[in-house]
C-alpha positions, 0 to 999 in steps of 0.5 A: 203519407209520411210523418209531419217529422220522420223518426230519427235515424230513419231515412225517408226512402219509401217502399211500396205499401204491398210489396213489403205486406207480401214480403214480411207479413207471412213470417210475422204473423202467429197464424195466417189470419188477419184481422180487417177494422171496418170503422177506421182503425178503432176496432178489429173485432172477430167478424172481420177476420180473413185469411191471410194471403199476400194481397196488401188489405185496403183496410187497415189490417192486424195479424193474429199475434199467436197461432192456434196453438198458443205459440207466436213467431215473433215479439211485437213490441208496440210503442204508442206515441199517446201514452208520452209523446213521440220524443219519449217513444224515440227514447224507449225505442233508440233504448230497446234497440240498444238492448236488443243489440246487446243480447245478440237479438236482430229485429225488424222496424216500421213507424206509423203516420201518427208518431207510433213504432213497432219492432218486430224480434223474428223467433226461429222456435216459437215461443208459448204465450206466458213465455212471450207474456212475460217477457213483453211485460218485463220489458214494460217495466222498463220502457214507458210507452210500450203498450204490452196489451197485444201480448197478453190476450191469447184470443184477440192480440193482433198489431198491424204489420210493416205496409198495412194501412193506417187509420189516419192514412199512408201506412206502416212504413218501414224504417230500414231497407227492404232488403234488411227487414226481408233477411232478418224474418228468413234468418229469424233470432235462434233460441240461443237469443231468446234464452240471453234475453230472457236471462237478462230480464230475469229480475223483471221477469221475477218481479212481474209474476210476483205482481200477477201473486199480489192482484186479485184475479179479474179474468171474464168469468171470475166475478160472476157467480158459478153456473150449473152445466149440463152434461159435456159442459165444463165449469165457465172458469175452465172454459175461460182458462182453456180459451185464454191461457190466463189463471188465478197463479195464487190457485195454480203454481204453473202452467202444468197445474192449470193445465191438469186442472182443465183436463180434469174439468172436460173428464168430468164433464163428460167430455171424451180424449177426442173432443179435447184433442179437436178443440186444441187442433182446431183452435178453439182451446189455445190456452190448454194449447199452449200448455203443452207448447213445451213439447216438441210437437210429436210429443204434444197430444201423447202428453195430453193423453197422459194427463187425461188418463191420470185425470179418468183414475182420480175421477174413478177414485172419486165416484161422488164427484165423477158422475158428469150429471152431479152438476147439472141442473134438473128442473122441477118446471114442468111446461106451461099449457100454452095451448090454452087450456088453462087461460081464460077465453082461449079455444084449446086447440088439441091437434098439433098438425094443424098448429103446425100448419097454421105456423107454416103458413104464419111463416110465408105470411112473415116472408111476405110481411118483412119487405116492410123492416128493410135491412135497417138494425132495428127492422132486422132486430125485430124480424129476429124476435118475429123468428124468435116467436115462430121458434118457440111456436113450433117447440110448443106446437101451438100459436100461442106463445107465453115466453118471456122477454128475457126467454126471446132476449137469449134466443135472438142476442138482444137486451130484454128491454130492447126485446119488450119495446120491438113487442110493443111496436110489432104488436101495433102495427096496422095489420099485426104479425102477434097479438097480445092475449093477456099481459104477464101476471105474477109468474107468467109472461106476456101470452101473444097469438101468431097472426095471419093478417087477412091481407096476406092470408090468401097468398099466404095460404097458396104459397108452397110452405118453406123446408126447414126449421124456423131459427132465431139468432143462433149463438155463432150469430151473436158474433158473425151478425144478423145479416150473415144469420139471414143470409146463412138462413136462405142458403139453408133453404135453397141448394144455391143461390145467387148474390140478386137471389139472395138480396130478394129471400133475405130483403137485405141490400145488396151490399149487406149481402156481399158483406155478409158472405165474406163474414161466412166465407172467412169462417168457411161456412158458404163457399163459392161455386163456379157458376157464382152462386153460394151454398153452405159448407156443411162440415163447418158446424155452427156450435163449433164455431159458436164455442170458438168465438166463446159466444156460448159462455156469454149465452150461460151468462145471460141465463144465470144472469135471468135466473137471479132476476126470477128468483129476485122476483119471486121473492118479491111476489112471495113478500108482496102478494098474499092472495091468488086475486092479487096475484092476478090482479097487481096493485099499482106499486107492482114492479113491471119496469123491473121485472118481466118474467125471467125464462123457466128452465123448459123456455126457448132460452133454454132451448136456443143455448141447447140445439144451437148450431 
């Protein structure tokens, strides 16, 4: 569909949506990557990004702006009609236009239904992330309605491109020939431009680093407070500024002294050259990649080598603060009994394989039992936190469990209130999977039982025992989702299987499944045999991907976030309880709206974030 009023000087001539796709996405995207917005056009969030290939998306589809090494091929400058209105975006283009002319500068157009348009400047040598940052805020300053927020995200800038659909339908359509827009992304903008551009907003330029100087640095990890990593973990600040590129200029004066400054952080990390040379080849650091964009490409990891042995001699010169183990985190906790020796009407049980066992088949009995929580978000929250509970029973090998809620909130990705409501009602259930033994008191958390409704105890005990470990939500999961968690868990258990084989082991529905083996299948974790069944890809590594998606930051998060309730609360107990009978025994203003039992170092928070993947 067209625009109620096209934009002036374009014509009406319509192209076809695929053909100009095909032709012109490859040249402008910064890696071959697309991202798809399943919810109209609103969001266009990780999970969903593909390959990119020359076949138009039915979705409305965005290009990765930059590539894996922090670099883009092209300028996308984004003229939003809701910021002004489309007379004032007509202004601001028909004005970039003429200073793009001015500079020697070729560019390619397109317009959406809804009034918006985008120009795309093609550059023959890509240029890194602060260079194209900084220009495109430059050019905010003098353009209105130009949105400069798909440049200044390394990880998540991405801009549909000419022929992709709309969210209010038709799509982008170019507004020049197909001819014309096709030559200019073959004959892209050579470097001679790209230094009269930059040398012409050079004031602007100036101005907006001075501002960057003048704010107060607001990136993810700057408001929270430090928090203490094991060995082969850098600091969250480093791993922020590695991912993103983005740092306080008031600390560093430029790109070069970040970069060192991060080098230096994953050397005293313990991390090895080697781990740092794959996470910049893989993507998962384009912020350092794009440190060293400056280089030519031969040039770029002998330059990395040499900061990382400049980094190795200060640290031998430091030997109080090289040792990777000085941050870490040691923990006084010593396990908790949670084979009831030390709580009241509870048998101890000494043999471990026996408890192992008894999980076993607690286990075929959950297979059996989650028929009942269908693919429902609340069913698979809950069939999660049954897992979580599974998980944390073979660590302590035992089927009594005294983890917290907070403990079962890291290792399923869920809110810890959200965690003690699926409890309450799991826990109610005619013929319950968990029982609750005694309630939290003090310190301790809530004791459950795994149970083995007698319903299902016969079958449950003849059924052949399942290979493997039982997981709750691991990190790489909180971004791909639940169904691609249970989808890759059947998988795990069987060598191959088939779309119907898998609908019945992970009781999802059909079309759950088939979304979630293209999640997978876009991260190169399943793959596709020629018989039309799945199996995983085992190369691909779950911690690494988890890293990727920075979703192992977000688990620290949430662990350093627990660890002040805990201390919180055992403030309050130390302020409020005098006597051991009070303790156990908790008057009726006790806190337990509030506070529920953060994990102890040794829990299954602990245990989730440390073997994931």
């Amino acid at each position: 569909m067209l625009p109620a009023r096209l934009p002036s000087g374009v014509s009406g001539q319509r192209h076809d949506p695929a053909t100009v796709w095909a032709a012109l996405t490859p040249f402008l995207a910064g890696q071959p990557r697309v991202r798809l917005s399943r919810d109209g056009g609103k969001t266009y969030p990780q999970r969903h990004e593909r390959n990119l290939t020359e076949t138009l998306p039915s979705l409305p589809a965005a290009v990765r702006i930059f590539g894996k090494d922090g670099t883009c091929a092209a300028i996308f400058l984004d003229f939003d009609s809701s910021q002004a209105g489309c007379d004032w975006v007509e202004a601001d283009v028909r004005a970039v236009q003429s200073w793009l002319h001015s500079v020697g500068a070729r560019w390619i157009e397109d317009y959406s239904p809804n009034g918006g348009r985008h120009v795309y400047v093609p550059l023959s040598q890509r240029v890194t992330f602060s260079e194209a940052r900084d220009l495109v805020e430059a050019l905010g300053t003098r353009y209105r309605t130009l949105d400069k927020t798909p440049h200044q995200n390394l990880l998540h800038g991405c801009m549909r491109t000419p022929g992709s659909p709309h969210k209010r339908g038709g799509h982008q359509e170019l507004a020049m020939s197909l001819s014309m827009a096709y030559d200019i992304a073959r004959r892209p903008n050579n470097p001679t431009v790209w230094a009269a551009m930059i040398t012409d907003l050079a004031a602007e330029i100036k101005a907006v680093r001075a501002l960057r100087l003048e704010q107060t640095f607001t990136a993810v990890s700057s408001d929270a407070p430090a928090v203490e990593q094991p060995v082969g973990r850098m600091s969250r600040e480093m791993q922020v500024l590695a991912q993103t590129g983005l740092y306080d200029t008031n600390r560093y004066a430029s790109d070069s002294e970040a970069r060192q400054a991060v080098v230096l952080g994953a050397a005293a990390a313990g991390l090895e050259l080697v781990d740092v040379e794959r996470r910049i080849l893989q993507g998962t650091w384009p912020g350092l990649a794009s440190f060293y964009a400056r280089y030519a490409t031969r040039h770029r990891l002998s330059s990395l080598r040499r900061d990382w042995m400049s980094a190795v001699s200060y640290l031998r010169k430091q030997p109080d603060t090289a040792h990777p183990n000085n941050n870490v985190r040691r923990s006084p906790t010593s396990p908790p009994n949670t084979q009831g020796g030390g709580t009241k009407g509870i048998t101890k049980i000494s043999d471990s394989d026996a408890e192992h066992r008894f999980i076993r088949t607690w286990r075929n009995a959950l297979r059996i039992r989650e028929v009942n929580y269908q693919d429902s978000r609340t069913g698979m929250a809950r069939r999660m936190v049954l897992r979580a509970l599974g998980e944390a029973a073979h660590m302590t090998a035992s089927r009594f469990v005294e983890f917290g809620v907070r403990s079962i909130a890291v290792a399923t990705g869920l809110d810890h209130t959200t965690v003690g409501l699926h409890l309450r009602e799991l826990r109610a259930e005619k013929a319950p999977m968990v029982t609750l033994v005694e309630e939290a008191r003090g310190t301790k958390g809530d004791l459950y039982m795994l149970t083995v409704p007698e319903e299902l105890k016969a079958v449950a005990e003849q059924a052949s025992w399942q290979k493997g470990k039982v997981h709750a939500l691991r990190p790489a999961f909180r971004e791909l989702g639940l169904p691609a968690a249970f989808v890759y868990e059947a998988l795990e258990h069987s060598p191959a299987l088939s779309i119907a084989e898998l609908v019945r082991a992970t009781r999802l529905s059909r079309s759950a499944v088939h979304e979630a083996l293209e999640i997978l299948a876009a991260w190169n974790l399943v793959v596709r045999s020629t018989d039309r069944s799945w199996s995983i890809v085992t190369a691909t590594s779950l911690r690494q991907l988890a890293e990727h998606f920075g979703v192992l930051e977000a688990v620290a998060a949430q662990l350093q976030r627990y660890r002040q309730e805990r201390i919180i609360w055992r403030e309050w107990l130390a302020r409020n309880v005098n006597t051991v009978a009070e303790l156990l025994s908790p008057g009726e203003d006790y806190p337990w709206h509030e506070f529920e039992g953060p994990p102890d170092e040794w829990s299954l928070s602990n245990m989730a974030f440390d073997r994931a993947g």
